[in-house]
Each structure stands twice: as C-alpha cells, then as structure tokens.
C-alpha positions as a LaTeX table, in Angstrom:
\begin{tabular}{lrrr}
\hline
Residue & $x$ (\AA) & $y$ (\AA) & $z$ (\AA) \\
\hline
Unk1 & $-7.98$ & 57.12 & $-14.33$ \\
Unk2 & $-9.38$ & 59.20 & $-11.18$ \\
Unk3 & $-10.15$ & 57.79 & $-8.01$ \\
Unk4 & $-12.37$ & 59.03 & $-5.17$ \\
Unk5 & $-11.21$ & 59.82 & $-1.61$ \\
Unk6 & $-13.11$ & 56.85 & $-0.23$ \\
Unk7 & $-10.65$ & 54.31 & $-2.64$ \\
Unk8 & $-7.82$ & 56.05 & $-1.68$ \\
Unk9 & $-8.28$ & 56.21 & 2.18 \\
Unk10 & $-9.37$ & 52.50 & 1.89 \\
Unk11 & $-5.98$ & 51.58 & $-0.16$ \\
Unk12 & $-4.02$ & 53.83 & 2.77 \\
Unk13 & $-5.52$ & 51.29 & 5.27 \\
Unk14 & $-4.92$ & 47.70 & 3.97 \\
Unk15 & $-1.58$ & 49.06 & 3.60 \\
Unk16 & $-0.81$ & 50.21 & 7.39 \\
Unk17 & $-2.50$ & 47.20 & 8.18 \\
Unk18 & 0.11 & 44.81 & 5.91 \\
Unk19 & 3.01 & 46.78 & 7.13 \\
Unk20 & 2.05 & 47.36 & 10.64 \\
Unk21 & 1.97 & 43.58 & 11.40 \\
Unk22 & 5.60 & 43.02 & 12.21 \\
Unk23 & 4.27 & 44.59 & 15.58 \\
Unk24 & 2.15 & 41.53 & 15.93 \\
Unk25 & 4.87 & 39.40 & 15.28 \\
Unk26 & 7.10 & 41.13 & 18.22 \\
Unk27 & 4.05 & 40.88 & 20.26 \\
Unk28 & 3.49 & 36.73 & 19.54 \\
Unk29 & 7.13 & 36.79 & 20.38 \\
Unk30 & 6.85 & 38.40 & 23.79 \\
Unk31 & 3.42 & 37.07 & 24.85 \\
Unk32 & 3.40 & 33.16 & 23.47 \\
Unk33 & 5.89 & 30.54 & 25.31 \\
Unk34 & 6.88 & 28.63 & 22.23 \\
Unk35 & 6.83 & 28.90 & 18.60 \\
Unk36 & 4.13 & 26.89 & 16.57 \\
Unk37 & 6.46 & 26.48 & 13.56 \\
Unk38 & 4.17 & 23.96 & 11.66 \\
Unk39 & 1.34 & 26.57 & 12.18 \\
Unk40 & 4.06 & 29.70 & 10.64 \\
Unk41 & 5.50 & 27.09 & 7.75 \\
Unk42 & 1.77 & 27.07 & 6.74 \\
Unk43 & 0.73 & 30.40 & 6.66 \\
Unk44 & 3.67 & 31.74 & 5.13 \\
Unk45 & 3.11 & 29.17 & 2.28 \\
Unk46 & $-0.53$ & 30.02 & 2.05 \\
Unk47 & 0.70 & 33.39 & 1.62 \\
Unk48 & 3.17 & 32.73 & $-0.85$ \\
Unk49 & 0.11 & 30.49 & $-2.87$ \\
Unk50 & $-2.20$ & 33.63 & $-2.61$ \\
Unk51 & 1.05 & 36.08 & $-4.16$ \\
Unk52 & 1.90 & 33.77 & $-6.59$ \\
Unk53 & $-1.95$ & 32.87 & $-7.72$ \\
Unk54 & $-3.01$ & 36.33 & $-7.80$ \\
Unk55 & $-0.22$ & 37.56 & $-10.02$ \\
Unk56 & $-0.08$ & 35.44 & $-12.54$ \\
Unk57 & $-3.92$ & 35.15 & $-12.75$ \\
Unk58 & $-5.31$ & 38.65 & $-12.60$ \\
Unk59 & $-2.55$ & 41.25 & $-11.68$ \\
Unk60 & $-0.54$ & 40.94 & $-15.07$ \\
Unk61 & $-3.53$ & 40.21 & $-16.69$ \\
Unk62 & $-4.80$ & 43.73 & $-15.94$ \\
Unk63 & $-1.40$ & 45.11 & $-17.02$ \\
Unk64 & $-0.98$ & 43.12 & $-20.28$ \\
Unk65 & $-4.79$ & 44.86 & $-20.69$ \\
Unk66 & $-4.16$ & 48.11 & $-20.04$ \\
Unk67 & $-1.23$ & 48.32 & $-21.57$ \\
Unk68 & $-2.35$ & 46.37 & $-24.91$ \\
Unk69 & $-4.96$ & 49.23 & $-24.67$ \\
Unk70 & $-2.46$ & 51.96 & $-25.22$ \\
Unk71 & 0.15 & 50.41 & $-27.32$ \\
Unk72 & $-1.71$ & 47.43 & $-28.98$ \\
Unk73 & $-1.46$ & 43.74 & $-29.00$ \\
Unk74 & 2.34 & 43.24 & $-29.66$ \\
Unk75 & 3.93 & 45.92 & $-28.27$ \\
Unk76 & 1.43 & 45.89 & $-25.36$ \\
Unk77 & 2.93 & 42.32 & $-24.59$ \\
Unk78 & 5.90 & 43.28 & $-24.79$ \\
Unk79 & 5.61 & 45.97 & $-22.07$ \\
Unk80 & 3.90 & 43.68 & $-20.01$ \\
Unk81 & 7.30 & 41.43 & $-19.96$ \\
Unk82 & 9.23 & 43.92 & $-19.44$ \\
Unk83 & 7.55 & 45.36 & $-16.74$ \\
Unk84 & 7.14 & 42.03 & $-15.00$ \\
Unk85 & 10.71 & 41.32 & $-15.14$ \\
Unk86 & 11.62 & 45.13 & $-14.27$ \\
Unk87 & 9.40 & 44.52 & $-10.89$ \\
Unk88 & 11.91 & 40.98 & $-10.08$ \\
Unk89 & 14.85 & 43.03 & $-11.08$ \\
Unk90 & 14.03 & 46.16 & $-8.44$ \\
Unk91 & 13.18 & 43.83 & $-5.74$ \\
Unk92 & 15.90 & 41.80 & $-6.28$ \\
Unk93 & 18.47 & 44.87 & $-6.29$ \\
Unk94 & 16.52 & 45.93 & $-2.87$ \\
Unk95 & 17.36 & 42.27 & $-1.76$ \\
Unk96 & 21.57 & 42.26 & $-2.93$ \\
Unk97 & 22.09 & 45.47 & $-1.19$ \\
Unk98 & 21.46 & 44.24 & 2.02 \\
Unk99 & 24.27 & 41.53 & 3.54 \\
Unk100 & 23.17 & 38.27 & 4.06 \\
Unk101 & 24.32 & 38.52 & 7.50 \\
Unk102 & 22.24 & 40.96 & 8.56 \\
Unk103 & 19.47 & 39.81 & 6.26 \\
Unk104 & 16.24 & 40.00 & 8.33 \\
Unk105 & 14.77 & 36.44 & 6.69 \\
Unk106 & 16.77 & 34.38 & 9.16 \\
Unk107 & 14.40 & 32.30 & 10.84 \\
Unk108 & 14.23 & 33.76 & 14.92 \\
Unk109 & 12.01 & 31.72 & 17.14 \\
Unk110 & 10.28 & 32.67 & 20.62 \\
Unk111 & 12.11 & 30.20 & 22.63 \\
Unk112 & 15.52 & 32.71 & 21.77 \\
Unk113 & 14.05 & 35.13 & 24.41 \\
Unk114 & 14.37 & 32.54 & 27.02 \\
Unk115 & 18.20 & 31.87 & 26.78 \\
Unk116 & 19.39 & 34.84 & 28.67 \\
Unk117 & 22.27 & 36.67 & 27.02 \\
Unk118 & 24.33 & 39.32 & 27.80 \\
Unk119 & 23.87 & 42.99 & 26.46 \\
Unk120 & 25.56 & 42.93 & 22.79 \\
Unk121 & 26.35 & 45.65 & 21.11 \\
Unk122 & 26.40 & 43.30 & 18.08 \\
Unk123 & 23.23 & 41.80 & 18.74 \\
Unk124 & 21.73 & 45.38 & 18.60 \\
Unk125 & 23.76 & 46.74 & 15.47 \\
Unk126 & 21.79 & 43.47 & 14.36 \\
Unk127 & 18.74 & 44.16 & 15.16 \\
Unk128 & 18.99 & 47.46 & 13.74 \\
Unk129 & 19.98 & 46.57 & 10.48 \\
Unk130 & 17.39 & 43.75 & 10.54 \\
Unk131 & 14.71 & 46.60 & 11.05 \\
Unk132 & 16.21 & 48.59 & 8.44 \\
Unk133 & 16.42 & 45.96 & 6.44 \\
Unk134 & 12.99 & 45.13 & 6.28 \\
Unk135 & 11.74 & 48.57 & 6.23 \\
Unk136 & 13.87 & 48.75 & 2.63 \\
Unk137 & 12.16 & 45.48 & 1.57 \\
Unk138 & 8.28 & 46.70 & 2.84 \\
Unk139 & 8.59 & 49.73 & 0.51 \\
Unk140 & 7.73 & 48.20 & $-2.66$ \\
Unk141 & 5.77 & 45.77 & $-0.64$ \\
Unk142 & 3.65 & 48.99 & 0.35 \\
Unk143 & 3.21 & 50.52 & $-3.04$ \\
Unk144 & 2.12 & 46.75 & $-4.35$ \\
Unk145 & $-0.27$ & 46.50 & $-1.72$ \\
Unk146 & $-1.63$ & 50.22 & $-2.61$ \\
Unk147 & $-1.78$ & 49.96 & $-6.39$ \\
Unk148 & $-3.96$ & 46.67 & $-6.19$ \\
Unk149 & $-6.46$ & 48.38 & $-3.79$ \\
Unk150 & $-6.40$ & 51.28 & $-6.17$ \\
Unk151 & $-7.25$ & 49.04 & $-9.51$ \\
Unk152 & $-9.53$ & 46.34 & $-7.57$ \\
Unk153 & $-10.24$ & 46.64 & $-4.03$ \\
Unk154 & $-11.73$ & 42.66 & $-4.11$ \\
Unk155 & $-8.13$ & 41.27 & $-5.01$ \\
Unk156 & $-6.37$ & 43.82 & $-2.24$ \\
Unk157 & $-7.68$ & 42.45 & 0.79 \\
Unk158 & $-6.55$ & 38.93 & $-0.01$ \\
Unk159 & $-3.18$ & 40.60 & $-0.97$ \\
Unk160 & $-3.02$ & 42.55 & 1.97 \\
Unk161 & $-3.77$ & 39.87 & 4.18 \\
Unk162 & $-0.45$ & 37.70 & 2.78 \\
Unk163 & 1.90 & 40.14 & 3.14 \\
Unk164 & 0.83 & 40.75 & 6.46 \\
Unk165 & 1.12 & 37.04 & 7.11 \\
Unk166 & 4.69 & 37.71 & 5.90 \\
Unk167 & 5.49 & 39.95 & 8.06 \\
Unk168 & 4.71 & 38.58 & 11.28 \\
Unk169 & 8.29 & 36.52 & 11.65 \\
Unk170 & 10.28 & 39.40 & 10.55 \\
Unk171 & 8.72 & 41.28 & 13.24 \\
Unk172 & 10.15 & 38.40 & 15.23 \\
Unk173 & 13.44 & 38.91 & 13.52 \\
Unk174 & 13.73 & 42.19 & 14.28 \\
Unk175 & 12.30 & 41.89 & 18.03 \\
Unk176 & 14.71 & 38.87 & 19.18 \\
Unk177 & 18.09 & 40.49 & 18.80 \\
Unk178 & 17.17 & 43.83 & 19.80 \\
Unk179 & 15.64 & 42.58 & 23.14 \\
Unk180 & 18.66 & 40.56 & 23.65 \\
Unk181 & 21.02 & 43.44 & 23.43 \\
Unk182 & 18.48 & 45.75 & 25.37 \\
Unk183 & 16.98 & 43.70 & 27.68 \\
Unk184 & 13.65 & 45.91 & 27.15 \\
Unk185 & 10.84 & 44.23 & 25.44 \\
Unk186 & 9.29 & 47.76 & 25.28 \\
Unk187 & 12.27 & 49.26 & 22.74 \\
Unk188 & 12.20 & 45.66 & 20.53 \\
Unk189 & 8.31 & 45.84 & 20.20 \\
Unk190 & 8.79 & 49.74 & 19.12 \\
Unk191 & 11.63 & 49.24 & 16.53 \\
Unk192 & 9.62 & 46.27 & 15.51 \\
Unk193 & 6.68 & 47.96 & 14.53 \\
Unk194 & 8.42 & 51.52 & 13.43 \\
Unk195 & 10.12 & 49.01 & 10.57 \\
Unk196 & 6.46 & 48.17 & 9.38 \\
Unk197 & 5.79 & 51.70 & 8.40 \\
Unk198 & 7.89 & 51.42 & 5.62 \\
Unk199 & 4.90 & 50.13 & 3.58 \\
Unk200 & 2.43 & 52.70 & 3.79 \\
Unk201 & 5.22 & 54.98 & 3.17 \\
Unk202 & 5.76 & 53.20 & $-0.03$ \\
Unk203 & 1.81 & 53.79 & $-1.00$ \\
Unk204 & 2.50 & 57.34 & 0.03 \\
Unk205 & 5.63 & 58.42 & $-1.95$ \\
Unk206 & 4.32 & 55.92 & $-4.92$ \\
Unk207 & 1.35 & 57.96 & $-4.81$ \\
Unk208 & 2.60 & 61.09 & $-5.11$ \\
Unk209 & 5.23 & 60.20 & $-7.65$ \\
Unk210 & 3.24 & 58.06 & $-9.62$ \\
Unk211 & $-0.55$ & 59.49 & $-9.48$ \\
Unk212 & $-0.07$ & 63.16 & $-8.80$ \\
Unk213 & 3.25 & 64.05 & $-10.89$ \\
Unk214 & 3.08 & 61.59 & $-13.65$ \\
Unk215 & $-1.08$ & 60.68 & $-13.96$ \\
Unk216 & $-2.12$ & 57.11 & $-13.47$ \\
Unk217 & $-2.80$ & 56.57 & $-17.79$ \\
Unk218 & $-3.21$ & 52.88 & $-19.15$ \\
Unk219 & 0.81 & 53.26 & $-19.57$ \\
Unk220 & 1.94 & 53.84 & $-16.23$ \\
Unk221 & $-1.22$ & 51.94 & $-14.39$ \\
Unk222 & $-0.19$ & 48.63 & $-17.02$ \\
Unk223 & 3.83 & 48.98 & $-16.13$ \\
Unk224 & 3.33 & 49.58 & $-12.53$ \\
Unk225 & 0.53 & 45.87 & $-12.36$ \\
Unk226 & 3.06 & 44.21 & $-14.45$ \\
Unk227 & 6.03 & 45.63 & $-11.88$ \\
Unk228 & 3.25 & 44.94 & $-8.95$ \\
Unk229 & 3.27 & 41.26 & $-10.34$ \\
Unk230 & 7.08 & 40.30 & $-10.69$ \\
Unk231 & 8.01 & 42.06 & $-6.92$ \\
Unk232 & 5.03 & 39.53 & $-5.55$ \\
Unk233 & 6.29 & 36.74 & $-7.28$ \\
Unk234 & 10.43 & 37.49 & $-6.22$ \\
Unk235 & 9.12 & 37.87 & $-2.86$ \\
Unk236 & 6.88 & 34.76 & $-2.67$ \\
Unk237 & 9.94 & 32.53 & $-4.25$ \\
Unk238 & 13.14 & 34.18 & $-2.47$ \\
Unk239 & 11.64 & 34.87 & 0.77 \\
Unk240 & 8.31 & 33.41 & 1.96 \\
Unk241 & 9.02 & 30.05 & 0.76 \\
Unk242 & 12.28 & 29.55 & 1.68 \\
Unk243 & 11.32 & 30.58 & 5.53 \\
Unk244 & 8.45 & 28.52 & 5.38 \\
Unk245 & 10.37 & 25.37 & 4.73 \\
Unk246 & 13.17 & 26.75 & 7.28 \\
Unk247 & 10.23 & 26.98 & 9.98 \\
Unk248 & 8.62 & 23.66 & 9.38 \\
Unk249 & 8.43 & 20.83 & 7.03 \\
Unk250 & 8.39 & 20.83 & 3.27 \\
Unk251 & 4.92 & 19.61 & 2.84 \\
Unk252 & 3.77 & 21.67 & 5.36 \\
Unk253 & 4.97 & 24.95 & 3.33 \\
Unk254 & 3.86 & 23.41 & 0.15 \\
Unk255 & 0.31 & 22.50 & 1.79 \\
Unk256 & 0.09 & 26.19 & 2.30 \\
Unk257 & 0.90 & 27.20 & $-1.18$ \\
Unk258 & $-1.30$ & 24.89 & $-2.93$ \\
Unk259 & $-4.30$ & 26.12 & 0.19 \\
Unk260 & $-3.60$ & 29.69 & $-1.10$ \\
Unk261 & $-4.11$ & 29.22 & $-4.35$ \\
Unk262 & $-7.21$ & 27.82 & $-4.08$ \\
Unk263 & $-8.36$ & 30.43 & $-1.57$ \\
Unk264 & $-7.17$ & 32.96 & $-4.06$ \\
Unk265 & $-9.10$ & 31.55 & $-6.80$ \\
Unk266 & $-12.18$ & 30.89 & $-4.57$ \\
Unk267 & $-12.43$ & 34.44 & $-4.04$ \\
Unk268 & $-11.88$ & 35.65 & $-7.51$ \\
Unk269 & $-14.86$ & 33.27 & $-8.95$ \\
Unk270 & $-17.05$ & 34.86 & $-6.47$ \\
Unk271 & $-16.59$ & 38.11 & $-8.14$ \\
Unk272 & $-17.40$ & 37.23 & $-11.52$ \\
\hline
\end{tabular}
C-alpha cells in the first residue's frame, strides 16, 4: 500500500493541528474572563459522538476488511477483535501509569487564574507532570489521527477536528498550575503547547516504525485500524465523557454525543 508525498504531508498536518491545540486552550485560558462550561461539556461530547461513531462505523470496518483480505473470513475477524481490544489495552496501560493525582483530566477552569496564589513548587511539579502527562496520552492520539488520514483523508478531518476539541481543556490543565507557580503566562502558554507535539511525534515515529521498517500490508494496515478504533473508543469513554459531564450538565455532554454522531454520519453519506 504506497502513498504519495501529497497524502503524507496532508496526514503530517491534521495531526500538528490536533495536537497543537492545547495551545489554544492555554490561550482561551489567558485571554477569556470566564469559562463557558455548558459550551466545553458540549463540544467535548460532540467529540466523543464523532470518536465513538466513526470507529465503530467505518474505522474497524476497514480493518475487519483488510484483514479478512489477508487471512480470510474467520480468522480475519478474529484479528480484528483482537486488535480492537489490543488498541483499549495500550491506551489504557498509557492511562494506569500515570497517578491520578497528577492526571491531566482534572477539570481546570479560567476563573483559577484570578485567585492569586503564591509561587508553588508543587503547583509547578504539577503542571509539569500534567504536560507530560498528556504528551504520553497524545502519542497514540497522533499516530490514530495519522493512520486515518493515510487510509481515508474524508474520515480524518472530522477525526482530527475531535481530538483537537479534546485537547483544548488539557491545554487549560496544563496552563493553570504552571502559571500559578510561575506567575508567567508566557512559560504556561509554552509548556502548554510543547505538550501538544506529542501527537505529530506519534505520526512520525509510527511512520517510520510502521510504514518504512515493517511495510503498511493488509496485515499491519487491518491491526493498526482495528488498534486505531479501540484507543478512540477508551479515550472517548474514560476521558472525554467523563470531563464533559464534570464541566457541565449530563444532558448537555450527552446532547453533544448524540450531535456528533449524526455529524459523523452526515459526512460519511456524503461520500458515498
């Protein structure tokens, strides 16, 4: 399966663009006065809706496909599972290795920056480990973002567009303690955005690992779909939804969910 260099500079993009937006959530922190939770517990569960739609719809469809292709109907199934599962159980290690106290998904809102606080050396071991943090948890959100521009650049921007959605509050999360413990909104915006590069460093390495070492065949292009699949499905149902109910109301965040679905499936019937 080759790929021109148009495909893959366009896949490089959507990614930097995904990652990068924890900068724009640092910036909505600095420049906006209060936060608009109802307006953040929809998105988020829009994105979640447009994750969870698009996975289970057409990303481990295509797997299941290619890899029925190469190892026929029942085995082909089979791998699809396991692949599927193999994608919640790598995000989900990612997730356990990081302690829930310095877990980055703890909802931070703008109104924090106002309470003036003395300079923490706490807050800023915080912050740093919230940026790491998220940087660990944006890798595989980089490569997922890469392989589905790679297979179907129509399905990518949507894709690309929720996880950037996504990453807007942890921006926040990573901006509000750092600032407090710095009092420089200049060094919270940077570490903020530096932690978004994780993703398109994800594409890179995944890229090189994957496509140049091993060759992108129906096997490893169906396993890494149906590992695409389960890591946006973890991440839609352990982090986006639980923050969007934390940031507004339940029906607000479930709104969203059912709004991205349809979205999702909107724009998939336009490409038949």
């Amino acid at each position: 399966m080759e790929f021109d260099y148009s495909t893959l500079a366009f896949a490089f993009g959507l990614t930097l663009f995904a990652g990068l937006s924890t900068g724009i959530g640092s910036a909505i922190a600095f420049f906006a006065k209060r936060t608009n939770t109802k307006f953040l517990s929809l998105s988020l569960g829009f994105s979640a809706g447009v994750m969870i739609y698009v996975s289970f719809v057409e990303i481990l469809q295509k797997a299941k496909d290619a890899l029925v292709s190469a190892h026929g109907e029942v085995n082909g199934t089979i791998y699809t599972v396991l692949s599927f599962f193999g994608g919640i159980l790598f995000i989900a290690i990612i997730d356990k290795l990081i302690p829930s106290y310095e877990n980055p998904h703890e909802v931070k809102k703008i109104e924090d920056l106002d309470e003036k606080k003395a300079k923490d050396k706490k807050l800023m071991r915080m912050g740093m480990f919230s940026a790491l943090a998220i940087g660990i948890h944006n890798f595989p959100e980089g490569l997922a973002t890469f392989a589905a521009a790679l297979a179907d650049p129509t399905i990518a921007i949507p894709i690309a567009v929720a996880i950037a959605i996504h990453n807007i509050p942890e921006g926040i999360a990573v901006s509000v303690p750092i600032f407090y413990a710095t009092g420089s909104r200049k060094k919270a915006f940077l570490y903020s955005f530096l932690s978004g590069l994780a993703e398109p460093v994800g594409a890179l390495i995944g890229f090189v690992l994957i496509y140049s070492f091993l060759g992108l065949n129906d096997t490893i292009f169906g396993s890494l779909f149906g590992g695409v699949a389960g890591i946006m499905v973890f991440i839609s149902l352990d982090e986006l939804l639980p923050t969007a109910e934390e940031y507004g109301e339940h029906h607000i965040a479930i709104y969203g969910l059912i709004a991205g679905m349809a979205v999702m499936a909107a724009s998939l019937l336009l490409f038949l």
